[in-house]
ZASE-162547 format. One line per 5 residues: for each residue y, z, x of C-alpha. Coordinates in nm, 4 decimals. Layout:
<pts>
Y:Z:X  ...
</pts>
This chain:
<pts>
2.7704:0.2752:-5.1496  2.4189:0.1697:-5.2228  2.2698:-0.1618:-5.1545  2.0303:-0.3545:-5.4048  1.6656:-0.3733:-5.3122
1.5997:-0.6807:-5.4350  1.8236:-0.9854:-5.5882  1.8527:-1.0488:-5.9223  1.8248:-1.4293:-6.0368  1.9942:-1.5839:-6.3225
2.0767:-1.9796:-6.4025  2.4819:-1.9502:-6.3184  2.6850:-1.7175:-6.1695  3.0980:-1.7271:-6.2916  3.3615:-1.4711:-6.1054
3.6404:-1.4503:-6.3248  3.6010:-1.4422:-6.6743  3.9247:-1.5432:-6.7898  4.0367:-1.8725:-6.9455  3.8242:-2.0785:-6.6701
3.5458:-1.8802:-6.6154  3.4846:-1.7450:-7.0072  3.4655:-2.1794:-7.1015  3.2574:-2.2544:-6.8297  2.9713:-1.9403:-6.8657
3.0021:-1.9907:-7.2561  2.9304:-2.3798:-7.2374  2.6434:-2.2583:-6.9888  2.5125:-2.0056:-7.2330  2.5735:-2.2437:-7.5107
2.2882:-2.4799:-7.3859  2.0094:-2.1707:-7.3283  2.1096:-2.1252:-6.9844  2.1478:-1.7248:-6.8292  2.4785:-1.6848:-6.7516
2.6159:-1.3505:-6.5544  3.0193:-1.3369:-6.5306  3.1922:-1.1161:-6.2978  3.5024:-0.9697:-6.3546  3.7258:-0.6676:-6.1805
3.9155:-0.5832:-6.5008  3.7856:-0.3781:-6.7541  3.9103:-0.5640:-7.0872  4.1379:-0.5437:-7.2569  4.3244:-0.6585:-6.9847
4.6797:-0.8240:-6.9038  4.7289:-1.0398:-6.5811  5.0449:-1.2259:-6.4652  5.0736:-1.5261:-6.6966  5.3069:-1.6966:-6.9093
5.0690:-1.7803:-7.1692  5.2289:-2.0838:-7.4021  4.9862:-2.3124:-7.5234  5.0744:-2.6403:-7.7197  4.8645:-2.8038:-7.9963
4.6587:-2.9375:-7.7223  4.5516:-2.6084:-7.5903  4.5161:-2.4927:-7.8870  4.2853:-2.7883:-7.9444  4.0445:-2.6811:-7.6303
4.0229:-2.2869:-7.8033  3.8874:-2.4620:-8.1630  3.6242:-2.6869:-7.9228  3.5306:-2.3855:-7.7625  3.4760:-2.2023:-8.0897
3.7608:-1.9180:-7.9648  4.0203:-2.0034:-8.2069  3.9273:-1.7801:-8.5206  3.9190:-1.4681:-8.2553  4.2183:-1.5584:-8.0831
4.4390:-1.6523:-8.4353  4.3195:-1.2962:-8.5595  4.5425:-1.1321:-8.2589  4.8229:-1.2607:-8.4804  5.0630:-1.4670:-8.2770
5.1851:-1.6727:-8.5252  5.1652:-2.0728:-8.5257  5.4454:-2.2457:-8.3718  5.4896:-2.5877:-8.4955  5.8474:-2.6940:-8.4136
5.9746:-2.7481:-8.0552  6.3295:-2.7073:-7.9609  6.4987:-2.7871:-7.6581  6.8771:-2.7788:-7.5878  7.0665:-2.8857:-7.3005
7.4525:-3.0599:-7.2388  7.5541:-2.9871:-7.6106  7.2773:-3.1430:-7.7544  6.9815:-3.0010:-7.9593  6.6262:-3.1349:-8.0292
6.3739:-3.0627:-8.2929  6.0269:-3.1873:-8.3260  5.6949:-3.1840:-8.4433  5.3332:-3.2276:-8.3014  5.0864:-3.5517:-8.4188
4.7956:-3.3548:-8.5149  4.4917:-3.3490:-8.3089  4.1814:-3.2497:-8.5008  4.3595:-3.0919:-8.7457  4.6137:-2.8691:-8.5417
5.0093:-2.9302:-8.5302  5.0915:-2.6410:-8.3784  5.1554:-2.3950:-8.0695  5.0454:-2.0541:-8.0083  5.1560:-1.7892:-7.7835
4.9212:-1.5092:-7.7247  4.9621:-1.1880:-7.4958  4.6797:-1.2331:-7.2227  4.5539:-0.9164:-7.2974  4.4428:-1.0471:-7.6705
4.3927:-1.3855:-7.5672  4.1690:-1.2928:-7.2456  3.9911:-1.0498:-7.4600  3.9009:-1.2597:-7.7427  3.7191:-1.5483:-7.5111
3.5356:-1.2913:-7.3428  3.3765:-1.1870:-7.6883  3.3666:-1.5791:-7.7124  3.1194:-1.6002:-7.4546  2.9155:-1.2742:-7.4841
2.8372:-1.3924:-7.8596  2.7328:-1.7266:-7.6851  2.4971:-1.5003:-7.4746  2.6696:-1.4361:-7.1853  2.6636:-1.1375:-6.9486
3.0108:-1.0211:-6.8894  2.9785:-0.7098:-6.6615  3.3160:-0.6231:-6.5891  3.4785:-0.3417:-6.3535  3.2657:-0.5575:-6.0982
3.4265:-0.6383:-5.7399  3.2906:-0.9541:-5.6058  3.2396:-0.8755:-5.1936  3.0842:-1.1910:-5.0354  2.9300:-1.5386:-5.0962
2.5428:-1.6154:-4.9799  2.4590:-1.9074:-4.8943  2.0825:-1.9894:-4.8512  2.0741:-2.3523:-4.6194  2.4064:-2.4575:-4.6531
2.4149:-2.3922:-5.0088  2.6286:-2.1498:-5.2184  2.3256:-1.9318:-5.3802  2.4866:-1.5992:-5.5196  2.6913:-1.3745:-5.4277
2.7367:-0.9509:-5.3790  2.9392:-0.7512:-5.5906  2.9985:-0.3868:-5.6273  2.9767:-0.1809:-5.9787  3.2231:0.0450:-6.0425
2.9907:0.3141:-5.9775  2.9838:0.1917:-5.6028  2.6517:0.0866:-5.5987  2.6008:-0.2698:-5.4761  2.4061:-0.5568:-5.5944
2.2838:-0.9557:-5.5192  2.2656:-1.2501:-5.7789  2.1406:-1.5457:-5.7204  2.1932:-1.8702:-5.8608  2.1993:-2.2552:-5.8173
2.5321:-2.2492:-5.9284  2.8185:-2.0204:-5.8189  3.1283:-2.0641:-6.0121  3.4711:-1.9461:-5.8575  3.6867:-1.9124:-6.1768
3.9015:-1.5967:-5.9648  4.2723:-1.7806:-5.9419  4.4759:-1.8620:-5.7038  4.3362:-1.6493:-5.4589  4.0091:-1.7185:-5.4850
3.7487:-1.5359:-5.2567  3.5011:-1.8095:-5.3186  3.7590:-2.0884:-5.2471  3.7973:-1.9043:-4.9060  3.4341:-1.8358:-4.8629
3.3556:-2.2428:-4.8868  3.6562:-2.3396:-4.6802  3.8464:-2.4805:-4.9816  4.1668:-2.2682:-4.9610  4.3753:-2.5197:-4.8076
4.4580:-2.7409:-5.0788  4.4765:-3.0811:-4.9917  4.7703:-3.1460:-5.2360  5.0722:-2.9568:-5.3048  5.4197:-2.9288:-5.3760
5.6594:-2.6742:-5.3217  5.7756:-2.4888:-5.6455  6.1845:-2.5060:-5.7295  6.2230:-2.2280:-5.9679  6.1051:-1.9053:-5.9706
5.9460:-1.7168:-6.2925  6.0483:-1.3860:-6.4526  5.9355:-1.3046:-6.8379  5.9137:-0.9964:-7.0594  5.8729:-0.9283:-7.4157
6.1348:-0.8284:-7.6872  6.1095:-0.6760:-8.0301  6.2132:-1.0114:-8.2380  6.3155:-0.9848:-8.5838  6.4508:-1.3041:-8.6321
6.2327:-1.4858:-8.8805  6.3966:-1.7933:-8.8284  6.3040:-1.8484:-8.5473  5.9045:-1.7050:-8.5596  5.7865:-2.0775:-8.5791
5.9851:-2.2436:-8.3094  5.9018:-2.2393:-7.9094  6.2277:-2.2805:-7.7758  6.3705:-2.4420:-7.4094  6.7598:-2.3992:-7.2980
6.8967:-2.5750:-6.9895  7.2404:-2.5251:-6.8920  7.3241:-2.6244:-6.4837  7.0354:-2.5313:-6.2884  6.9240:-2.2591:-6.4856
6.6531:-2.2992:-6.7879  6.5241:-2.0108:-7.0541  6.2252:-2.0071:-7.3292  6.2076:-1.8307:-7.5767  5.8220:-1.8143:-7.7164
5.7466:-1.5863:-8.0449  5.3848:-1.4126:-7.9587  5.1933:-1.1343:-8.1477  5.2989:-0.8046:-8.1831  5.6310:-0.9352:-8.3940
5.7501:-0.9832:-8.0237  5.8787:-1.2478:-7.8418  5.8642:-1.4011:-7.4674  6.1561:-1.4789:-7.2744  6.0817:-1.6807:-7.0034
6.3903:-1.7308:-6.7157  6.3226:-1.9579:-6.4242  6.6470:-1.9405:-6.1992  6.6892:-2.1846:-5.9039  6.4173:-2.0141:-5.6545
6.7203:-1.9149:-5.3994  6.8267:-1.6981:-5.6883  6.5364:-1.5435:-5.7341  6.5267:-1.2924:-5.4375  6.8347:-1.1616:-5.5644
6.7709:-1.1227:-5.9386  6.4298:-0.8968:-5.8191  6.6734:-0.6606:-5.6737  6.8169:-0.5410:-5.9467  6.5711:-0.6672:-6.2354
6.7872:-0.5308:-6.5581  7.0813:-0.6401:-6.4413  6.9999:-0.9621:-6.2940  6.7803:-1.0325:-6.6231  7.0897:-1.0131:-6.8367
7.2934:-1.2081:-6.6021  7.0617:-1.5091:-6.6350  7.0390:-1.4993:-7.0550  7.4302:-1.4606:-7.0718  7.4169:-1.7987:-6.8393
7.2046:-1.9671:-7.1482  7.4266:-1.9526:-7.4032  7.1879:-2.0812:-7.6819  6.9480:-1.7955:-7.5558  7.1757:-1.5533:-7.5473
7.2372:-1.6296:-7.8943  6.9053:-1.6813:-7.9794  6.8291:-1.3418:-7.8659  7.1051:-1.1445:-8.0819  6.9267:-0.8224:-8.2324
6.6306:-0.8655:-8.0197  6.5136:-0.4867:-7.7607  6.3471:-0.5883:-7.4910  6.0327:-0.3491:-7.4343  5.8548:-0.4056:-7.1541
5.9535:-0.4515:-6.7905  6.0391:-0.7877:-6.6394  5.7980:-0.9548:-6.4113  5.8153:-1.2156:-6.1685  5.6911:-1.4759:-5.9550
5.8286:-1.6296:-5.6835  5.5229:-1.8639:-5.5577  5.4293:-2.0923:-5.7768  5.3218:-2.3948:-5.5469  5.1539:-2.6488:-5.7611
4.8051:-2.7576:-5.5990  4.5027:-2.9727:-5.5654  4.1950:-2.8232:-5.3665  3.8310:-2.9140:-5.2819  3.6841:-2.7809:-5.5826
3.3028:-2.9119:-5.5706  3.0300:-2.8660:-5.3110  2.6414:-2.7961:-5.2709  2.6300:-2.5016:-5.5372  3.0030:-2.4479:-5.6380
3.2574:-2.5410:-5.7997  3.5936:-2.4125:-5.8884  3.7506:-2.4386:-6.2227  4.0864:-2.3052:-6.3147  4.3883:-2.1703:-6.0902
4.0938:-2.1360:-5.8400  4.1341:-2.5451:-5.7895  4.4222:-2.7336:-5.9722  4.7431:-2.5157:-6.0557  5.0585:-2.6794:-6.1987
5.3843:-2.5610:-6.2081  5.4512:-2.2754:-6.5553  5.7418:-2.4975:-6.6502  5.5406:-2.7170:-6.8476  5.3048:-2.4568:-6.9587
4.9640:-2.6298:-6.8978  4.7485:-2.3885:-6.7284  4.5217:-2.2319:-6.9971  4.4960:-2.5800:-7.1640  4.3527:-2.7045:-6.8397
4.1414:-2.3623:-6.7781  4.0128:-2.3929:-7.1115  3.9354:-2.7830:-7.1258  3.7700:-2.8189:-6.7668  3.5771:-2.5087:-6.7997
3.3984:-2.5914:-7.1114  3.3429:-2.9541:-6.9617  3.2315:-2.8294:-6.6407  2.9301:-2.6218:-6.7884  2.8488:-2.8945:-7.0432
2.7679:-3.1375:-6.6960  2.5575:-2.8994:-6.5067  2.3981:-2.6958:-6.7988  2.1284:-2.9460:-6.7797  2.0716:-3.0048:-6.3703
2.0659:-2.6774:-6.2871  1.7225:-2.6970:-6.1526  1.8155:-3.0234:-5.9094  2.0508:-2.9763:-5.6508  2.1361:-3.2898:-5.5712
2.2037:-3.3651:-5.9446  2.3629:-3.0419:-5.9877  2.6247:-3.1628:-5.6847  2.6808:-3.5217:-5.8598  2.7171:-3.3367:-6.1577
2.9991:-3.0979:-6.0051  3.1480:-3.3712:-5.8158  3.1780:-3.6300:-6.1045  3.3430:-3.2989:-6.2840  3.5909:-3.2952:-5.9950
3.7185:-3.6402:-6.0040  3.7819:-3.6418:-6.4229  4.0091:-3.3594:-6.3746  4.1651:-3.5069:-6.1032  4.2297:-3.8205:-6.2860
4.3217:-3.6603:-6.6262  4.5431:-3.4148:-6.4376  4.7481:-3.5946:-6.1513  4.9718:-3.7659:-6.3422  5.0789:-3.4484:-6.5647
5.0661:-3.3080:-6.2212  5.3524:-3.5607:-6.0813  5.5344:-3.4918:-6.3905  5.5651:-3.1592:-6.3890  5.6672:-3.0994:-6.0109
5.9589:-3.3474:-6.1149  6.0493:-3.0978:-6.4516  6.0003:-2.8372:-6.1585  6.2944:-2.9241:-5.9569  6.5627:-2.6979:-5.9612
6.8719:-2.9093:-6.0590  7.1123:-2.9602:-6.3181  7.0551:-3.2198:-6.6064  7.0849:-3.5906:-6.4930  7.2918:-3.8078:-6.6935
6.9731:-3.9698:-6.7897  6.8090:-3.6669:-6.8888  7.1324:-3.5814:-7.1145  7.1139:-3.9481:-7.3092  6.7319:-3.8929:-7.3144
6.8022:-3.5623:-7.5136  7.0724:-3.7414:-7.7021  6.8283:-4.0544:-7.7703  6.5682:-3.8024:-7.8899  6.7998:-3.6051:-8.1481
6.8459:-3.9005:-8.3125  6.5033:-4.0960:-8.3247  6.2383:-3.8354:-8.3997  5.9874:-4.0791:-8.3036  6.0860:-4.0497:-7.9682
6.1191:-3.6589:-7.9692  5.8128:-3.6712:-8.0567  5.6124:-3.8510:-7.8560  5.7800:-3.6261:-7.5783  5.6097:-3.3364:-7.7586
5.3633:-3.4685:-7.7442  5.3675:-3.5249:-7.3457  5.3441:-3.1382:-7.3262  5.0399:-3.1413:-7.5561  4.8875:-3.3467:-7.3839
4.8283:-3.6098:-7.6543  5.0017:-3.8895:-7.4353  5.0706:-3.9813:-7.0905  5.4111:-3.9478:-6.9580  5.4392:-4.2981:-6.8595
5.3333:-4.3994:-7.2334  5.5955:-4.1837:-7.3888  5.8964:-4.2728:-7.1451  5.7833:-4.6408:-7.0234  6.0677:-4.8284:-6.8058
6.1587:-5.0125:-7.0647  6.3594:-4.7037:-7.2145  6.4598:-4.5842:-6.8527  6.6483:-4.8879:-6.8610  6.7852:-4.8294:-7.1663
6.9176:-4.5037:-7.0985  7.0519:-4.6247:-6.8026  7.2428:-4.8942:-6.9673  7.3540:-4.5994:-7.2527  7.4666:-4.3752:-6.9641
7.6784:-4.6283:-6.7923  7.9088:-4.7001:-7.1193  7.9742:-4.3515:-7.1924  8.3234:-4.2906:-7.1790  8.3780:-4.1152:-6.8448
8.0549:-4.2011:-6.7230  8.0336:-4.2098:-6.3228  7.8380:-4.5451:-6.2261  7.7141:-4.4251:-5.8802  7.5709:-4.0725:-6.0194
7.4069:-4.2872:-6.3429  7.2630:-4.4758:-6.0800  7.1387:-4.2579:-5.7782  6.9751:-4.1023:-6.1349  6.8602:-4.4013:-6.2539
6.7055:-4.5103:-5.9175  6.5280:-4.1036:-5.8941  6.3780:-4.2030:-6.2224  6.2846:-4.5280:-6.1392  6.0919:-4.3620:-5.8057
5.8970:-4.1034:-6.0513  5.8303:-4.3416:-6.3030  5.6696:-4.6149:-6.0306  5.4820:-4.2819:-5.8835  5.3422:-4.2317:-6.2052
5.1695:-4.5216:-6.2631  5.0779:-4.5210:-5.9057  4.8512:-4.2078:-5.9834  4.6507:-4.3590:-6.2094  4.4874:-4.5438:-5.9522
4.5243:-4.3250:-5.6732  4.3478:-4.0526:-5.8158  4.0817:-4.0528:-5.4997  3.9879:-3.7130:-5.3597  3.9444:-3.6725:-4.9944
3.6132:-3.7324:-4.8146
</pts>
């Protein structure tokens, strides 16, 4: 291996150049600034993902000028919702945002590919088949970093700005001492997905959610006329079901009934891949010359799909802050830090919210008259929708009010059992009060 004789200098520096780090070097590039991203895959590319992205996400590709590349894939638009659980079935619709009402579901290997010719026709450098080996610092400042070509020959940039879009485990989040996140919370399911040849046309504009018991399915039409099953057993399940994949696979659909049926005349045709660790998190993700955007700082659990929407959204918005203080460090770190504490306080609520949709357990009997509620008032189905795209809050779209409500529904349903409608009732209560709580407690550490 051969070591660079001198450093190369650029404006911004981005490892990764997926979802986080392709918005953040093409919002950098955007606003004349030289951008060099790093990346170890040669692209095309796939990486473990589930990859749904509601109208919202789909919002954050059009601001980032991606979607045209990414709709030309061919996943096709998914503008109805579905979700089944305890004998009752829910349809729905998005409110538009900026003109979109719809989902998509992309293959990473498309999706990832298209935002990387997103930012290279914003000027960006991609150089992939790179291997990022170490951080320098330069007076207790992040200032570049090494990397390795794939020719072995090795190489310096420097930069005011070092940006660690490299996932959840991030070299550059280790390097600065950030690894540890200083929020988390123990995942409940664990995730395994693959792709099936789908021919059912009636179903190529619906994402699609089953619960029955503890376990939950989606089933998400993508491009390549397949579709994406995602199963997310009860994690103490999930050791066993990797043991014997196939079989364990079709165990869990024929425990989904609706999926199961759902599924009829649909080949699976890839393998099935997992993940057993998916520990939502908050880490340090700002300091003097770095920041970290993406899985790298702030990952959420897949159940409520909201990963690439977030990748996307605080990428773009974190080069659009320091694109123009590049050249003043201690603007550049107010910059970075202000950056930090949006996301924090547009994310932690969604972030409460999901680690409660995380839990591993069977349907409440408030969650069952909540499904009933919304089959019959589309209003409210939709403004749960719209929850997942991001469009409202959760507390806005299931205020205490209609906890109480439900509550009172649940307790005059023939057979109802008082003291389980209200140990629910009082676990609802609990997130709903934590909720609100996070709107004000959205304070990072000193």
């Amino acid at each position: 291996m051969t070591r660079a004789a001198t450093a190369e200098r650029v404006d911004a520096v981005v490892v990764g150049a997926r979802p986080a780090g392709s918005a953040t070097a093409t919002a950098l590039a955007r606003a004349g600034r030289r951008v060099v991203c790093l990346d170890r895959a040669r692209f095309p590319s796939d990486t473990l993902s589930t990859h749904l992205l509601f109208a919202g996400g789909v919002v954050e590709l059009a601001r980032l000028g991606a979607l045209d590349r990414v709709r030309a894939v061919g996943a096709p638009p998914l503008p109805v919702a579905f979700m089944a659980g305890a004998g009752v079935e829910v349809r729905s619709r998005y409110t538009p945002v900026e003109g979109i009402d719809y989902g998509l579901c992309v293959r990473r290997t498309g999706l990832d590919a298209a935002l990387v010719e997103t930012a290279r026709a914003a000027g960006v450098e991609v150089r992939e088949r790179a291997k990022v080996r170490e951080l320098v610092h330069d007076s207790g400042r992040a200032a570049g970093v090494r990397w390795v070509d794939a020719d072995g020959a090795e190489h310096e940039l420097r930069a005011p700005l070092v940006i660690g879009a490299d996932g959840r485990r991030s070299l550059i989040a280790r390097s600065v001492g950030a690894e540890r996140p200083y929020r988390s919370n123990r995942n409940g399911r664990a995730c395994f997905y693959s792709y099936l040849e789908d021919p059912r046309h009636e179903w190529r504009t619906t994402a699609a959610q089953w619960r029955e018991g503890r376990e939950l399915g989606t089933a998400f039409p993508c491009d390549g006329g397949l579709v994406m099953v995602l199963l997310m057993p009860p994690l103490q399940d999930g050791e066993r079901l990797r043991a014997d994949l196939d079989a364990g696979w079709e165990r869990t659909v024929a425990a989904l009934p609706g999926l199961r049926e759902r599924l009829e005349g649909c080949t699976r045709v890839a393998k099935v891949r997992s993940a057993l660790d998916t520990t939502s998190y908050f880490r340090r993700s700002s300091g003097p010359g770095w920041a970290l955007p993406g899985d790298a700082g702030h990952f959420k659990d897949p159940v409520t799909a909201q990963g690439i929407r977030d990748a996307l959204r605080f990428g773009r918005l974190l080069g659009e802050a320091t694109a123009p203080v590049l050249d003043d460090p201690a603007a550049l770190d107010r910059a970075t830090g202000a950056w930090e504490r949006r996301r924090e306080r547009e994310c932690l609520e969604t972030y409460v919210w999901t680690n409660g949709l995380g839990r591993a357990a069977a349907m409440t009997a408030l969650e069952v008259e909540l499904y009933r509620a919304a089959a019959d008032d589309p209003e409210l189905a939709n403004g749960v929708l719209d929850v997942f795209a991001r469009t409202r809050r959760p507390a806005q779209a299931l205020p205490l009010r209609r906890g109480a409500a439900l509550t009172a529904r649940a307790l005059r349903r023939p057979g109802a059992h008082p003291r389980e409608v209200l140990r629910a009732a009082a676990g609802e209560l609990g997130a709903a009060v934590q909720l609100r709580g996070q709107r004000v407690r959205a304070v990072l550490p000193v």
